[in-house]
Each structure stands twice: as structure tokens, then as C-alpha cells.
N, CA and C atoms as a LAMMPS dump frame, in Angstrom:
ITEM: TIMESTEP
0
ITEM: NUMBER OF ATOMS
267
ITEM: BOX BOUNDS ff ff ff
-5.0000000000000000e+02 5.0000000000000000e+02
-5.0000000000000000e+02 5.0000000000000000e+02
-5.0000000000000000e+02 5.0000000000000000e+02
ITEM: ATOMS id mol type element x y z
1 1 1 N 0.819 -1.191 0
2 1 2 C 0 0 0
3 1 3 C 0.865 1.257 0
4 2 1 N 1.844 1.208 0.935
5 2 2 C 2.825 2.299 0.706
6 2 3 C 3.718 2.341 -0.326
7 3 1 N 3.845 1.473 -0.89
8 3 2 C 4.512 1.711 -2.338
9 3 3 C 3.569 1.594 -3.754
10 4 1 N 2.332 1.614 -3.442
11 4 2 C 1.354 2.391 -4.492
12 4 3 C 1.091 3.645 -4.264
13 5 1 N 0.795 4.022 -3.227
14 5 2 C 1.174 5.438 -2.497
15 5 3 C 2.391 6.883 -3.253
16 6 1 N 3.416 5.717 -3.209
17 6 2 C 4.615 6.721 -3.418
18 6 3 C 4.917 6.407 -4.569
19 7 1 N 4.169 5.727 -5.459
20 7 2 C 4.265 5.635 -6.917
21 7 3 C 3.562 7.005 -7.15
22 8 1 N 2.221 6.673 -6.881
23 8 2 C 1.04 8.082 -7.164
24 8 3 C 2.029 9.246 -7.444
25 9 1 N 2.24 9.583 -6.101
26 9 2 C 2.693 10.758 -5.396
27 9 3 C 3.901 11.286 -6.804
28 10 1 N 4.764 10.241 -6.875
29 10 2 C 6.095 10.521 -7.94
30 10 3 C 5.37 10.655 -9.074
31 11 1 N 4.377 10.122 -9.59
32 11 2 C 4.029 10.354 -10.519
33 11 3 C 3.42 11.758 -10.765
34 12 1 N 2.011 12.15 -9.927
35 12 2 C 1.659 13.515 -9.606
36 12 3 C 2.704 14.582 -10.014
37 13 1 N 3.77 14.145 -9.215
38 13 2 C 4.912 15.329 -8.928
39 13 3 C 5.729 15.684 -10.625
40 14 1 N 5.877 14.307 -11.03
41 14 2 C 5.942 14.573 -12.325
42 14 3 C 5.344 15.404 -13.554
43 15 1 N 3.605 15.01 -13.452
44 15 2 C 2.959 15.478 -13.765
45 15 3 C 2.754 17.358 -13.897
46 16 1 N 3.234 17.548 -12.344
47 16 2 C 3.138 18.979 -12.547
48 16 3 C 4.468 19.458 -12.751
49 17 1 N 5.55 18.841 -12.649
50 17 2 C 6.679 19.755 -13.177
51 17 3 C 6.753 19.413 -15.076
52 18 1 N 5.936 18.705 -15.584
53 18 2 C 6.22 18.482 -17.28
54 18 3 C 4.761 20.036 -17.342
55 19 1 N 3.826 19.974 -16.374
56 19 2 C 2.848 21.221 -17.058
57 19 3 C 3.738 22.535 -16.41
58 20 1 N 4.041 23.006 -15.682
59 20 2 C 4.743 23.367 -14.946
60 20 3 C 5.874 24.128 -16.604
61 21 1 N 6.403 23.424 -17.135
62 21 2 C 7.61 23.638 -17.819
63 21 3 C 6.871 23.7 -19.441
64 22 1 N 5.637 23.216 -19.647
65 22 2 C 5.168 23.298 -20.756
66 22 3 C 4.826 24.671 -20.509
67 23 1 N 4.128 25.341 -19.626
68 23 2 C 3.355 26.63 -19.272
69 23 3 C 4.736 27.463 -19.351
70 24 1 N 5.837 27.177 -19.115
71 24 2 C 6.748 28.679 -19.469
72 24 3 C 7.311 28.196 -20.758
73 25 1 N 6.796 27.507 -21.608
74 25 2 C 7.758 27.43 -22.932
75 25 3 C 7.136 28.065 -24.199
76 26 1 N 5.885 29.044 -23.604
77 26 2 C 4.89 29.956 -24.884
78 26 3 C 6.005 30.873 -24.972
79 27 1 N 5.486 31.531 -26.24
80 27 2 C 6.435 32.197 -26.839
81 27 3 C 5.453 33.793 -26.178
82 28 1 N 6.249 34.679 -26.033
83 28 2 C 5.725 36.193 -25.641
84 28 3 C 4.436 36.58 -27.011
85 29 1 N 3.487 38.012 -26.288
86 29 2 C 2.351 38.024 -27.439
87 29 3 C 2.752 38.766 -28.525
88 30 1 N 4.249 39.369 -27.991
89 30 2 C 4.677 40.421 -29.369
90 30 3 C 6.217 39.935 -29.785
91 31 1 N 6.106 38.514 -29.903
92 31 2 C 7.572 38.001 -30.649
93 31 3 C 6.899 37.596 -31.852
94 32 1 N 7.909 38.252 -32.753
95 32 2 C 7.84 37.901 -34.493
96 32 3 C 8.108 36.177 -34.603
97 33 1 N 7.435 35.864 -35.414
98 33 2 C 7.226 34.394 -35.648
99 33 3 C 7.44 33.712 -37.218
100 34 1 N 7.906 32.781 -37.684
101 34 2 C 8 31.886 -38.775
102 34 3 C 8.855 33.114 -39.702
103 35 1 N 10.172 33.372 -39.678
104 35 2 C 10.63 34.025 -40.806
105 35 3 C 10.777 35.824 -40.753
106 36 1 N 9.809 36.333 -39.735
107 36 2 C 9.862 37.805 -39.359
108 36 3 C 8.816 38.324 -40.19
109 37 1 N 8.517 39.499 -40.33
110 37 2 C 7.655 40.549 -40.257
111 37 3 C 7.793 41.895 -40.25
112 38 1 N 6.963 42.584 -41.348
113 38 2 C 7.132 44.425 -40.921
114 38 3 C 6.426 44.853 -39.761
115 39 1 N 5.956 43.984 -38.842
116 39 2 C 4.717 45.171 -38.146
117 39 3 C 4.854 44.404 -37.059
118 40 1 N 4.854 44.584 -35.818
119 40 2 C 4.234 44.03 -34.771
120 40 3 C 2.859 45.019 -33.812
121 41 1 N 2.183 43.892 -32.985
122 41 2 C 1.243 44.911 -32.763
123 41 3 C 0.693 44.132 -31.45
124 42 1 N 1.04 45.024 -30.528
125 42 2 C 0.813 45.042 -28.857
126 42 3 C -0.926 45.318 -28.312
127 43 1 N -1.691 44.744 -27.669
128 43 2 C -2.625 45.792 -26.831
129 43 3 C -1.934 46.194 -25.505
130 44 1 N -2.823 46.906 -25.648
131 44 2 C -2.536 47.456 -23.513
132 44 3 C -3.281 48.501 -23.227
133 45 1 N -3.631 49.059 -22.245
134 45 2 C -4.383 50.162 -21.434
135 45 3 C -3.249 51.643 -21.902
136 46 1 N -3.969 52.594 -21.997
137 46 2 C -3.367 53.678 -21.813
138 46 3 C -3.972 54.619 -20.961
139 47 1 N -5.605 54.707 -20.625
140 47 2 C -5.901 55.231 -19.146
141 47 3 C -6.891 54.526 -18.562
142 48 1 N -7.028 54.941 -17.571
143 48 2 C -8.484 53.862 -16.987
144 48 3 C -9.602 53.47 -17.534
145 49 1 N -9.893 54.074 -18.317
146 49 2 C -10.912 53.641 -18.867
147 49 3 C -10.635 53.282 -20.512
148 50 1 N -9.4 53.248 -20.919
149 50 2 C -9.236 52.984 -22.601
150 50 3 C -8.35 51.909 -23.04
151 51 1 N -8.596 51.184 -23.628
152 51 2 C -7.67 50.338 -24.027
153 51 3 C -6.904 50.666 -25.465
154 52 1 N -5.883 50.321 -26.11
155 52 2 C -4.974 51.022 -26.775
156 52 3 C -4.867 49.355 -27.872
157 53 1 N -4.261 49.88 -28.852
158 53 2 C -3.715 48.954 -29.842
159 53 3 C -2.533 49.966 -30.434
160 54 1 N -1.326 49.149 -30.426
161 54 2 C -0.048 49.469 -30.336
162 54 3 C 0.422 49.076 -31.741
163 55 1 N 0.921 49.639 -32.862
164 55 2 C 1.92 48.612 -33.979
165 55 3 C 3.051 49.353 -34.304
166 56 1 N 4.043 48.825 -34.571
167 56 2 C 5.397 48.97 -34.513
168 56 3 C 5.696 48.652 -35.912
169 57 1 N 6.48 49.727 -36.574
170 57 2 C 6.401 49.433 -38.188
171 57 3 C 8.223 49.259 -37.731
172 58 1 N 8.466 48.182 -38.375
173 58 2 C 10.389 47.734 -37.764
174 58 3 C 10.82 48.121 -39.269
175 59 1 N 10.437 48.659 -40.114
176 59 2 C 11.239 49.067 -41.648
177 59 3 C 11.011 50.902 -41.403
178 60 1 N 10.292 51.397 -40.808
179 60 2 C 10.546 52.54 -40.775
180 60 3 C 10.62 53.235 -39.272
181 61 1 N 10.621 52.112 -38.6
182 61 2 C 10.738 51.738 -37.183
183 61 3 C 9.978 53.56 -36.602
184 62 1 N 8.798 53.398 -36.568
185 62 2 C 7.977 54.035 -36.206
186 62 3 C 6.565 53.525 -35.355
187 63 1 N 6.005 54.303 -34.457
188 63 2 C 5.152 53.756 -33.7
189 63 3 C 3.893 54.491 -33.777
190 64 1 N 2.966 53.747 -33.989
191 64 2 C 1.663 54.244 -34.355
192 64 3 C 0.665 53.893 -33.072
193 65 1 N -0.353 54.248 -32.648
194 65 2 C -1.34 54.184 -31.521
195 65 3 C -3.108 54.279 -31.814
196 66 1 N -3.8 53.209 -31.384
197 66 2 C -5.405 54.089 -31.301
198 66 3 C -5.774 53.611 -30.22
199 67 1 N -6.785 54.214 -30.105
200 67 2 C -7.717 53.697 -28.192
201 67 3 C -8.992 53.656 -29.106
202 68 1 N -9.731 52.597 -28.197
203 68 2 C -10.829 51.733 -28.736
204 68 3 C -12.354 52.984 -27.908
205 69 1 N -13.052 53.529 -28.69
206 69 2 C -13.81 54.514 -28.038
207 69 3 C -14.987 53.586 -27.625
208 70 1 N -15.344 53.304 -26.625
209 70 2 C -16.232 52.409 -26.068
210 70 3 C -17.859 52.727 -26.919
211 71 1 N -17.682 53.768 -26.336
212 71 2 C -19.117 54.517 -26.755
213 71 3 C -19.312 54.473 -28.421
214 72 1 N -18.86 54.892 -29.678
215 72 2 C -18.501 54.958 -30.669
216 72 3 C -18.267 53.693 -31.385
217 73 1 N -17.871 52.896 -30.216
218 73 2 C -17.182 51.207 -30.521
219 73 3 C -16.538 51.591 -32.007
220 74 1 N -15.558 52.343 -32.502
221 74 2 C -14.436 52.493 -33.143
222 74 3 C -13.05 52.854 -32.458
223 75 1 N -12.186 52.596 -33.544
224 75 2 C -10.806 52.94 -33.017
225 75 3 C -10.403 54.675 -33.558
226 76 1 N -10.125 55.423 -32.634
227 76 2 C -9.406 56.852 -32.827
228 76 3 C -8.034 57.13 -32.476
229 77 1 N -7.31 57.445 -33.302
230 77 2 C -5.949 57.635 -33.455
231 77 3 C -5.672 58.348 -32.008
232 78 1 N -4.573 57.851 -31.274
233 78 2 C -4.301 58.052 -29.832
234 78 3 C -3.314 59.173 -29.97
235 79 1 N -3.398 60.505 -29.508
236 79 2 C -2.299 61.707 -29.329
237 79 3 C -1.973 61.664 -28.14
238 80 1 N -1.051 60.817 -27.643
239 80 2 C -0.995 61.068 -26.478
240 80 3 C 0.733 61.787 -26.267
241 81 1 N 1.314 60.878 -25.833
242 81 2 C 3.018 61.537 -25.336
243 81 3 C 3.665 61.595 -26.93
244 82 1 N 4.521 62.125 -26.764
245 82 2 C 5.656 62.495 -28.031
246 82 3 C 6.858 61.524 -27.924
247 83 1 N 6.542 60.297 -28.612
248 83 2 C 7.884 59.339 -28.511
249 83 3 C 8.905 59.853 -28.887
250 84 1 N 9.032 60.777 -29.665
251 84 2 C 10.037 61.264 -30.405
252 84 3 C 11.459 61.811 -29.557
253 85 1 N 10.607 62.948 -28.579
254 85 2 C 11.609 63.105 -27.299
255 85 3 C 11.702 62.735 -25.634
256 86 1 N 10.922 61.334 -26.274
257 86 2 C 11.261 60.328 -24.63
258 86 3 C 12.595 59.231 -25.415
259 87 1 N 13.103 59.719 -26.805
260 87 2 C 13.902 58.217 -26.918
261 87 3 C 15.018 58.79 -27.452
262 88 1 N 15.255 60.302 -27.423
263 88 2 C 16.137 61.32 -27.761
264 88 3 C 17.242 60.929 -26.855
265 89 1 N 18.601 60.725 -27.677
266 89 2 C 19.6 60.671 -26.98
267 89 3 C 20.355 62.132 -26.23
């Protein structure tokens, strides 16, 4: 009985270190995939109440923005900060 026990148990333990190690082997939501790409494209929040869609043009390496207008349920081009001189050397 105690060594069906501590079979289980090793096994279990197994079990969660193979999900365990499968769960950190996804790839990130904004890594370029199969060969690369001109564009990548992020969501995220930009204020409490807006959510944002982010794309990244990597050939003219420029950054574009909109926030999703709830009300309107369209996307409007986001003016928000000036990347230009937050990345100024």
C-alpha cells in the first residue's frame, strides 16, 4: 500500500513539473514568428478607462497608436506623449 502510495505521489509530482515547464515554454504576445515581419502589434491600457492597440512598423521603425472609443465602438488615433523626445539621446 505504501509503495502504491509513493508511486502516485512521484508520478503527480511529475505530472506537474512536465505542465509546470510546458506553461513557461509559450512564446511572448509580441515576438515575431516563422521568418519575421514588418509590423508588430501590442494591446494594452493607456488610461483607466481605454484600451490602446499598439503597432510597430520595424522598416521605418515608427510607432503608431489608437484607443478603442467604447461609446462609438471604433478605433481613434491616440495623441498622447511624443515618442520622439522620450527616446532622444
Amino acid at each position: 500500500m505504501k509503495k502504491a502510495l509513493l508511486v502516485a505521489l512521484v508520478c503527480i509530482n511529475v505530472a506537474v513539473l512536465v505542465a509546470l515547464v510546458g506553461v513557461n515554454l509559450r512564446r511572448a504576445d509580441a515576438q515575431v514568428s516563422r521568418g519575421g515581419s514588418d509590423y508588430i502589434m501590442v494591446t494594452g491600457k493607456i488610461e483607466a478607462a481605454f484600451d490602446a492597440i499598439f503597432v510597430v512598423d520595424l522598416k521605418s521603425r515608427r510607432l503608431a497608436a489608437w484607443r478603442f472609443d467604447r461609446t462609438a465602438k471604433r478605433l481613434v488615433p491616440y495623441k498622447g506623449r511624443q515618442l520622439e523626445s522620450d527616446f532622444k539621446r
